[in-house]
N, C-alpha and C positions, 0 to 999 in steps of 0.2 A: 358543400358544407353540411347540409343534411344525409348523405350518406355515413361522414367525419361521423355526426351524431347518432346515426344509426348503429352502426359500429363499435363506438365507445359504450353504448346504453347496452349492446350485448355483451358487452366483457363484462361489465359491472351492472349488477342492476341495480333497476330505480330504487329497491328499497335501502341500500346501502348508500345513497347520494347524503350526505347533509344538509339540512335546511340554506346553507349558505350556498350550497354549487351548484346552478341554474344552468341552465341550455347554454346558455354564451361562455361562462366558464368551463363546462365540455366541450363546449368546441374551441377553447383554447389550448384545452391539453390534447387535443386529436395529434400536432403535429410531436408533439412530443412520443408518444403510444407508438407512432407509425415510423418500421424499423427502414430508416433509406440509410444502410448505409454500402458502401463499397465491397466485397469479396474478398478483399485485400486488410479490413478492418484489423479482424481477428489474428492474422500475422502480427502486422504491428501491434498491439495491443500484448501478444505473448512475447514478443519480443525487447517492449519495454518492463514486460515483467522479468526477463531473464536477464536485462542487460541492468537492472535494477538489484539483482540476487550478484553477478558476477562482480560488479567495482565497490559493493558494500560491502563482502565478503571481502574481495581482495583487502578493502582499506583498513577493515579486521584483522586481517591478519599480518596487513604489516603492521599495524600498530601495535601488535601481538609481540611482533618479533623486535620491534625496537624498544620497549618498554622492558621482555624478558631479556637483552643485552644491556639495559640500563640496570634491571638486578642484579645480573649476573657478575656486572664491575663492581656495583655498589658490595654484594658479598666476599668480594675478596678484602675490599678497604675497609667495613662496615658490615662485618657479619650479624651483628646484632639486631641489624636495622632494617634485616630482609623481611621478615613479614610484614610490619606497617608498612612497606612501600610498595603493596602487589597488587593497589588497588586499581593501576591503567591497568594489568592485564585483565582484571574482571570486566572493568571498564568497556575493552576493547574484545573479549569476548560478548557482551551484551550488546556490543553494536551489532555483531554478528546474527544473533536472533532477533532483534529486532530489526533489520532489513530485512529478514524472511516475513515478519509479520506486515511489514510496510509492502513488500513487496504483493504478496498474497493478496 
């Protein structure tokens, strides 16, 4: 326990504590600071980031393609009406970027 606090008081020092974070609240965040984790983390961890980039994308661009097939009949019966109704593919393009952002 008093190393924990030894340790922690050298990452940060005493003068940047708050009046409020005492010895005992240091040595509460010791185990948090101190990195246990497996060798195998960081795989998973990029792995849920790509597999997070791969089926949001995918689901962008189907919804891409069934929204542009839904214009596409609408302008033959309904030319008129094709710009007010382009608003899923924007839709469905912005899903696309913001699964990069979510993902990231």
């Amino acid at each position: 326990s008093s190393i924990q606090l030894v340790w922690i008081s050298s990452l940060i020092p005493a003068s940047s504590f708050s009046p409020f974070l005492s010895a005992v609240s240091a040595t509460m965040l010791a185990p948090l600071l101190a990195f246990a984790c497996t060798s195998s983390a960081p795989f998973f961890g990029f792995m849920g980031v790509a597999s997070a980039l791969v089926f949001a994308n995918l689901g962008a661009a189907y919804g891409t393609a069934k929204s542009g097939v839904g214009i596409m009949s609408m302008g033959v019966m309904h030319h008129e009406a094709v710009m007010k109704n382009i608003i899923p593919v924007v839709m469905a393009g912005g899903l696309g970027v913001f699964c990069l952002v979510v993902a990231v």
